[in-house]
C-alpha positions in Angstrom: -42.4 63.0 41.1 -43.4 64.4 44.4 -45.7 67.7 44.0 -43.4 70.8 46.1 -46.2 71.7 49.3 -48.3 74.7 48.0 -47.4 78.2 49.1 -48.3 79.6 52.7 -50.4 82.1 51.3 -52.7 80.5 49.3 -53.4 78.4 52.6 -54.0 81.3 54.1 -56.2 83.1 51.3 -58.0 79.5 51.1 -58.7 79.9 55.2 -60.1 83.3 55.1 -61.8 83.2 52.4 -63.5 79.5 53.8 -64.2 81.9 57.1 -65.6 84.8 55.7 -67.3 83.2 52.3 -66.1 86.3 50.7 -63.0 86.8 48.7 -63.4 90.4 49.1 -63.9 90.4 52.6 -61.1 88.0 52.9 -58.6 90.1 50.7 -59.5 92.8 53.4 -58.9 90.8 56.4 -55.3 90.0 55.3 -54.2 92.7 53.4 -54.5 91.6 49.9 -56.4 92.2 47.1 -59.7 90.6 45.9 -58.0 89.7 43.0 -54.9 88.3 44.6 -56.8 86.3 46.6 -59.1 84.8 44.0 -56.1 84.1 42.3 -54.2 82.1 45.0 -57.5 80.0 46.0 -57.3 78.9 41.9 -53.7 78.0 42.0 -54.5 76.1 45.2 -58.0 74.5 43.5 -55.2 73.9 40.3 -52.4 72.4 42.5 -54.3 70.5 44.5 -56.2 68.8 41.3 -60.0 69.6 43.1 -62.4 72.8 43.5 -62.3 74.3 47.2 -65.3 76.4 46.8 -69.0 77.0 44.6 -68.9 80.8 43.0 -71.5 82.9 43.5 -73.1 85.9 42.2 -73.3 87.4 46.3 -70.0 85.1 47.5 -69.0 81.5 47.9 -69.8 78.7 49.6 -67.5 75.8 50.3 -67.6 72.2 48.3 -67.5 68.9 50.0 -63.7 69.2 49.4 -63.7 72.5 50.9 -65.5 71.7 54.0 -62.9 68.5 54.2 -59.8 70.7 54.0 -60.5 73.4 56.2 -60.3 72.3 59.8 -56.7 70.8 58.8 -55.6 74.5 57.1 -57.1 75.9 60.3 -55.2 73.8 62.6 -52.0 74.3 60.7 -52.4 78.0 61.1 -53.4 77.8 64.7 -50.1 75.7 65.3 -48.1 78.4 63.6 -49.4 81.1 65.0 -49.2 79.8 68.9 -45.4 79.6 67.6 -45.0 82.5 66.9 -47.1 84.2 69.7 -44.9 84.5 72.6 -43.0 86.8 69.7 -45.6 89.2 68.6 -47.2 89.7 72.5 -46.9 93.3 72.6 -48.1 93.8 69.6 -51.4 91.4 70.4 -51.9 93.1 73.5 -52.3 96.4 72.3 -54.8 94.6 69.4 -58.8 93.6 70.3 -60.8 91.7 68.6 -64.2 92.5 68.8 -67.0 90.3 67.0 -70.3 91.3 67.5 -73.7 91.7 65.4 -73.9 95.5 63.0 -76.7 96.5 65.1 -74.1 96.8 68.5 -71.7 98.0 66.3 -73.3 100.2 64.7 -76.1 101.8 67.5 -74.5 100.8 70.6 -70.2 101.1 70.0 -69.9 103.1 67.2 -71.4 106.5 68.5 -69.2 106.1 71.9 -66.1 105.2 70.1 -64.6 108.6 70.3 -64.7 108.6 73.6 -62.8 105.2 73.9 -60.0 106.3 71.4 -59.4 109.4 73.1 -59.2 107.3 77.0 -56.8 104.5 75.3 -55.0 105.9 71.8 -52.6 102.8 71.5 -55.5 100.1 71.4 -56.9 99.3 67.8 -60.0 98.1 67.6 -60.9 95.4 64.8 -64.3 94.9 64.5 -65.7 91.2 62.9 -69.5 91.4 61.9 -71.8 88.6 63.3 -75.5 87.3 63.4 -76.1 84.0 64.3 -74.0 82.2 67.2 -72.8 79.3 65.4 -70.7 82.1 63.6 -68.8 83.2 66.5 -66.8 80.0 66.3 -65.4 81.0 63.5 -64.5 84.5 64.4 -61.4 84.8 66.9 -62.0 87.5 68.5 -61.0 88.5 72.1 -64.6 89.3 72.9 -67.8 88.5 71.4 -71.0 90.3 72.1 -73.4 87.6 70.9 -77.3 87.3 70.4 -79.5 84.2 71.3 -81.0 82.7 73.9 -79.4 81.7 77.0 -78.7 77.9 75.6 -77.7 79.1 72.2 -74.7 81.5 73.3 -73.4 79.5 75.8 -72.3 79.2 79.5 -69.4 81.9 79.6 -71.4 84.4 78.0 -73.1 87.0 80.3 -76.7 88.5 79.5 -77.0 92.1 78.6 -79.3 94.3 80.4 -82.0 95.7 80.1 -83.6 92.9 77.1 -87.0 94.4 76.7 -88.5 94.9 73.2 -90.0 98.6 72.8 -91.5 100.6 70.4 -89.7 103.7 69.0 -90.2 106.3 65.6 -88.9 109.1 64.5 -89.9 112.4 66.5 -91.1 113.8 63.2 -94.0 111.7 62.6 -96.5 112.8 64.7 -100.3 111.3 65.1 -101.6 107.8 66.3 -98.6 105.7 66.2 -100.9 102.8 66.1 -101.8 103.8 62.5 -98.5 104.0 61.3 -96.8 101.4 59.2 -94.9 98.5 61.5 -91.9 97.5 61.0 -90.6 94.0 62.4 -87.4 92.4 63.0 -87.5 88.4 61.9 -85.2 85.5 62.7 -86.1 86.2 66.4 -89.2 84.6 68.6 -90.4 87.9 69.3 -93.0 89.7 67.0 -95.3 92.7 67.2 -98.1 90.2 67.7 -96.5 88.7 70.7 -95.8 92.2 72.1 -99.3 93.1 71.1 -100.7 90.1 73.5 -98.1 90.8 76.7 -99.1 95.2 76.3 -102.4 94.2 75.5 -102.5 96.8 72.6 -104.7 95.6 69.8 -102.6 96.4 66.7 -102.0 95.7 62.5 -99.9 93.2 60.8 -96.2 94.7 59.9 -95.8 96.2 56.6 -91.9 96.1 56.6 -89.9 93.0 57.7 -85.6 93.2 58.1 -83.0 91.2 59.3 -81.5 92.6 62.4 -82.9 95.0 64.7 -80.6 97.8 63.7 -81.8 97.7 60.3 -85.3 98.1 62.0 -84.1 100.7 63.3 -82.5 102.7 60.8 -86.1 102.5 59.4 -87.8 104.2 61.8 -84.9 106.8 62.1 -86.1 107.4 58.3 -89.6 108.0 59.1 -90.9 104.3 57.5 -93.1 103.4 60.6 -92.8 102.2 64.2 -89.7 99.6 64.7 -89.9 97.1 67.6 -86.6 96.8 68.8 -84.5 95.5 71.8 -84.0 98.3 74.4 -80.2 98.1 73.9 -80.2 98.7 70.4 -82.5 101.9 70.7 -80.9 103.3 74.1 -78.2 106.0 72.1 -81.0 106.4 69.1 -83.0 107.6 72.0 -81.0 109.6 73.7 -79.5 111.8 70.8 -83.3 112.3 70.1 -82.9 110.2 66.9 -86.1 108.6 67.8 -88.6 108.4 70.3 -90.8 106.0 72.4 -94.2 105.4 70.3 -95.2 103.6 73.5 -94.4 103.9 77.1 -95.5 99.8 77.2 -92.4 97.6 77.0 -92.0 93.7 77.0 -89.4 91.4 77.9 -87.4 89.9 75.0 -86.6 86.0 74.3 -83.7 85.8 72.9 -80.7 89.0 74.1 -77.1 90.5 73.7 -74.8 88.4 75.8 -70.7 89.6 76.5 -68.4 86.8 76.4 -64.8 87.6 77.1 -62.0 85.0 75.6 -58.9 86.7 76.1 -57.4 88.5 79.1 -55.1 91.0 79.0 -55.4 95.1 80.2 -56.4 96.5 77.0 -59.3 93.8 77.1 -60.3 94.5 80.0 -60.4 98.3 79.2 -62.6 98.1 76.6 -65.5 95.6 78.7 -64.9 97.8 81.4 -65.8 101.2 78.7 -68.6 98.9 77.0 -70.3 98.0 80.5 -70.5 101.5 81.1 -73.0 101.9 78.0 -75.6 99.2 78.8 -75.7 96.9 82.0 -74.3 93.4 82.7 -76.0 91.6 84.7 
C-alpha cells in the first residue's frame, strides 16, 4: 500500500526549522508554536521511516538525511510560492525583508527606526539575523546588509562607508585609556595588535574577546574597557554620547558592511534610500 504524501506543514516546519536550526526560531518565523513544530518535524522523521535532524541542548543540526532532503522541500516551496505570487503582490510589496548581522540592527537601524515608521506606516519591516555570508543564502530577504571581504559577499553587493576600525569607551571612565582593559572582536582579520602597528601605539593584549562588534560594543557602553570597532557600528553610539573616541587614530578595516539589494519594488527602495542616509555607500 502506497504511503498518502505527508502534510504541507510538516514540509514546511521541516524547511524552517533546517534554515534556522532552531525549532523555536522556526515556530516564530511561521507562526506556530515550538511545540507544534517539534511535533510535525517527528511525524515527518516517523512518516518518512528516517531522523531529519541531531537534537541539541542549544538547537539542531541536520543529519545526512536532513541535508539530502532539504534542497528538494526548498524547491517545492519555491515552486509554490512563485504560484502563488502574482496573488499575494500587494501584500509582498508593502513587506521587506531585511537580513543583516545584530550589530547593524541593533547600533545602526534600530535607533533610527522611528523615524522610518513614522515616513512610511504601511511598510513592515522583518528583520533575519546574520553573521557569516554563506548564511545569507539561506535567508530570503529583499535586502541584505552583509559583512566580509570584498570576494566573500559578492559582486552585487556594495561597500559601506566609512570601514575604519576605531577605538571608543564609555564617557565615564576617565584616565589613560591605554591602561584600560581591551576588548576585541574575533572572527575578523583585524585585531588591536594590527591597529596597534598601522597607529603605531604601543599597547596590552585584550582582556575580553566577543563575537560581533556590537557585542564589543555593548561592552564598552558598560564601562568593561576600550572596544575596537568598525566606524559604522559606533557612529549613533557616538553621537547619542553613549561612548566616546579613546583615540583620535583610526585604521582602515579588512573585511566591511556591504548593501546588496535583491528585490525591487518602491517600498524597497524607500528603505535603502532611508538606510543610505545613516552611513555612506560608496
Amino acid at each position: 500500500m502506497v504511503k498518502t504524501l505527508p502534510p504541507l506543514t510538516w514540509f514546511r516546519s521541516f524547511e524552517a526549522a533546517a534554515r534556522r536550526l532552531s525549532s523555536t526560531a522556526a515556530a516564530d518565523e511561521i507562526g506556530l508554536t515550538q511545540s507544534a513544530v517539534s511535533q510535525q518535524i517527528k511525524a515527518l522523521e516517523t512518516r518518512l521511516g528516517v531522523v531529519l535532524f541531531h537534537r541539541h541542548a542549544r538547537g539542531l543540526s541536520l543529519t545526512d538525511e536532513g541535508r539530502k532532503l532539504l534542497p528538494q522541500v526548498e524547491a517545492a516551496l519555491d515552486m509554490l510560492h512563485s504560484a502563488a505570487s502574482p496573488y499575494l503582490a500587494e501584500e509582498k510589496a508593502r513587506h521587506i525583508t531585511v537580513a543583516a548581522s545584530i550589530s547593524i540592527i541593533e547600533w545602526v537601524i534600530s535607533p533610527a527606526l522611528p523615524e522610518f515608521q513614522a515616513q512610511h506606516p504601511e511598510t513592515s519591516l522583518r528583520f533575519v539575523s546574520t553573521i557569516w555570508p554563506d548564511e545569507y543564502a539561506a535567508s530570503r530577504a529583499d535586502i541584505e546588509v552583509r559583512f566580509g571581504s570584498e570576494k566573500q559577499v559578492g559582486k552585487n553587493a556594495k561597500p559601506l562607508n566609512p570601514n575604519r576600525l576605531v577605538p571608543v569607551v564609555s564617557p565615564n571612565l576617565s584616565g589613560n585609556w591605554l591602561e584600560l582593559p581591551l576588548i576585541e572582536s574575533v572572527g575578523t582579520s583585524d585585531s588591536w595588535a594590527s591597529w596597534g602597528e598601522i597607529t603605531g601605539q604601543k599597547l596590552r593584549k585584550p582582556s575580553y574577546f566577543v563575537d560581533s562588534y556590537g557585542l564589543a560594543l555593548q561592552l564598552a557602553v558598560s564601562g568593561s574597557g576600550v572596544a575596537l570597532v568598525n566606524s559604522i557600528i559606533a557612529e549613533q553610539a557616538l553621537k547619542s554620547g553613549k561612548v566616546r573616541l579613546a583615540s583620535k587614530d583610526s585604521a582602515p578595516a579588512c573585511e566591511g558592511y556591504f548593501l546588496s539589494v535583491l528585490r525591487n519594488s518602491a517600498e524597497v527602495s524607500d528603505f535603502t534610500d532611508w538606510f543610505s542616509g545613516l552611513i555612506s555607500c560608496a
